[in-house]
Steps between C-alpha positions, in 0.01 A plus 500: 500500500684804505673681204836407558397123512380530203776687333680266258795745368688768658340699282133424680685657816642753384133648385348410804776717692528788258112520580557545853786732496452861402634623216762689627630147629392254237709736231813516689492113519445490161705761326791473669826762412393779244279432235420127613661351170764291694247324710327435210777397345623234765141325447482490121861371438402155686227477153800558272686155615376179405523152647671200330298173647723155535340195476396150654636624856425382789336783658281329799487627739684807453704637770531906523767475821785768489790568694675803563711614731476137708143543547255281294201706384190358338496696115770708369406825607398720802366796558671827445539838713231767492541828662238632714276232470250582767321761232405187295342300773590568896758281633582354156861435592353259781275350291742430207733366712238222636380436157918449450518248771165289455637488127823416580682836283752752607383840507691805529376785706528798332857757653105747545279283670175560732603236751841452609717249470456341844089462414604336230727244574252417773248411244783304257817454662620258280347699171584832547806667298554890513569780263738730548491915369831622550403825700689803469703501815699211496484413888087516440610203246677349767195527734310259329743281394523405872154507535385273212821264624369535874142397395660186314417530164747303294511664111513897475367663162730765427263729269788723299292640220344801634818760515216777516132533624296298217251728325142398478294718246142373682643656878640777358093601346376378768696621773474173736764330606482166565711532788315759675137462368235730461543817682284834589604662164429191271159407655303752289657340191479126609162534684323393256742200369497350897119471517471355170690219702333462822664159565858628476338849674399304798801314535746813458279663773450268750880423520559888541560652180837504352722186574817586734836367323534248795837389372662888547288564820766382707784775367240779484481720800317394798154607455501542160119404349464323173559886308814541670669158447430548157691849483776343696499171234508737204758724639747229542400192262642436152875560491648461179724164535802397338713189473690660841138428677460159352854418670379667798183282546667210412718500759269601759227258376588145636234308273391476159538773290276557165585842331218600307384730219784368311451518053808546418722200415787653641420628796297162583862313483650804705253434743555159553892530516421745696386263761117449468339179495243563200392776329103577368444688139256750540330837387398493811138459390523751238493778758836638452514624155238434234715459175696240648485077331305253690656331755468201291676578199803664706525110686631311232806736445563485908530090512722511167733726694482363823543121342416293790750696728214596738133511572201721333158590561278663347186772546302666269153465327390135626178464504454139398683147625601440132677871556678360754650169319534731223780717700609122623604386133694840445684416823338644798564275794194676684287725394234831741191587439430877579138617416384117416436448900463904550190433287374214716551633850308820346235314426441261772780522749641164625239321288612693175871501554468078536279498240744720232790225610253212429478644177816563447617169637247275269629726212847402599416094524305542195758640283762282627282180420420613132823576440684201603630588825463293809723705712557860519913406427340321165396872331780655281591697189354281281169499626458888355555688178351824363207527375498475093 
């Protein structure tokens, strides 16, 4: 049986792919923006919440059906965006996006993906939803607007959090960017990091060294190898948005629109009178700014402000099922799992990205059940309180 079979937490994956990753990979996952402390942060705040049990339910069997958006998925969460996957595993996007579909679970391909949109929705058509950077040329925006809308994907992830290139303190020592990889001046320094990991060594090699940014290849100029769609990418991605480029994507964007990165109260109302369908509190995985709260303590003060007026999700720190019912009580309608299924297709590919959403999804059924919830609609407020 291999390791990921026999991995009963997220927990158990996420050691067995932190042991195939090199460091310089394996600490970026795991610290996140500056000194780590708000990914840490988003994980630990889940232990300071408590669950309040009802009684003599009827619980069997318990259903974990969701709907969002008109589409009926099986739990109430999906997998969230990561940028530049392929450095993780090769062709994780792909693989993600099958686990997404055999698992029946939305998962959003990340506005800096290895594979582009089109491979994607190949793979998931009827799974796939797409993030969106705002770029810094505004008709670059427009470009793939159109071309997420022309590859019929159905909900757009407007990511509005980063107004500024986010910071990581482990790339900056290291010098290796995920986006372009290991080059000729940081092989002396990671030489000996890569053959310490001769599984992930192989792989990076055999699929020809640093992964090309798929998703950009197509704006880059003709010719341009994996190096110089990466210069072209960070030349031009990242504009700093504004409530003037939520109104502009709105309008051009003819399906669902989820505006995320959203903590404040206020400008998660704006945001929904400002047109979008839902909006998703998040740190953004802790990698924008490391004295920020967890995502989970700014929720509560989101769904008091938005009262029922509109939808909310949630991302940040899951890494069990009873996270995600916990986020359910405090009124997430859906909740995305970031590194939980990073971890698994890390470790195993396919096998350990189904394998993390089997855990997650018996964690989710579990939860419900001993708390006294047959249906995912049945979790609320009083299901929760803070820990003594």
């Amino acid at each position: 049986m291999s390791g990921v079979r026999r991995a009963v937490t997220i927990e158990d994956l996420r050691r067995l792919a932190i042991a195939r990753w090199p460091r310089f990979v394996g600490d970026y996952v795991e610290r996140g923006g500056g000194d780590g402390a708000a990914a840490l942060s988003n994980v630990e705040a889940f232990t300071k919440l408590r669950f309040v049990p009802c009684g003599l339910v009827d619980v069997t069997p318990v259903s974990t059906e969701t709907f969002i958006f008109g589409h009926r998925y099986a739990c109430p969460f999906g997998i969230s965006a990561v940028g530049t996957s392929a450095i993780y595993r090769r062709d994780a996007d792909l693989l993600l996006a099958e686990a997404a579909r055999e698992a029946n679970l939305p998962f959003i391909l990340s506005g800096v993906s290895s594979n582009t949109i089109e491979q994607v929705v190949r793979v998931a058509p009827a799974n796939t939803w797409c993030q969106l950077y705002g770029a810094k040329e505004p008709m670059q925006t427009d470009r793939l607007v159109r071309r997420y809308c022309d590859a019929g994907v159905s909900v757009l992830v407007f990511t509005v959090d980063t107004p500024v290139r986010q910071f990581s303190e482990v790339a900056a020592r290291s010098g290796i960017s995920l986006a372009s990889g290991i080059t000729l001046k940081t092989l002396p320094c990671a030489a000996l990091d890569v053959i310490a990991h001769p599984a992930w060594a192989w792989e990076y090699v055999r699929g020809g060294g640093r992964p090309t940014l798929q998703s950009w290849q197509a704006y880059a100029p003709a010719g341009s190898d994996a190096r110089g769609v990466v210069r072209f990418f960070s030349e031009r991605w990242l504009g700093n948005q504004t409530w003037r480029d939520l109104d502009r994507v709105r309008k051009l964007w003819p399906g669902k629109l989820v505006v995320k990165g959203l903590v404040h109260p206020d400008d998660a109302r704006a945001a929904l009178q400002a047109g979008a369908d839902a909006v998703t509190v998040s740190n953004h995985g802790g990698n924008k700014l490391d004295r920020m709260r967890a995502s989970i303590e700014d929720l509560p003060g989101v769904v008091e402000r938005i009262g029922g007026n509109g939808q909310i999700l949630f991302d940040g720190g899951i890494r069990r099922g009873s996270d995600i019912v916990m986020a359910a009580a405090l009124g997430a309608q859906f909740s995305f799992v970031g590194r939980a299924t990073l971890y698994g297709v890390g470790a195993g590919g396919l096998e350990g990205a189904l394998r993390a959403i089997e855990i997650l999804r018996s964690g989710v059924a579990y939860t419900m059940a001993m708390i006294g919830c047959k249906a995912v609609s049945d979790i609320g407020p009083g299901h929760v309180a803070a820990a003594a």
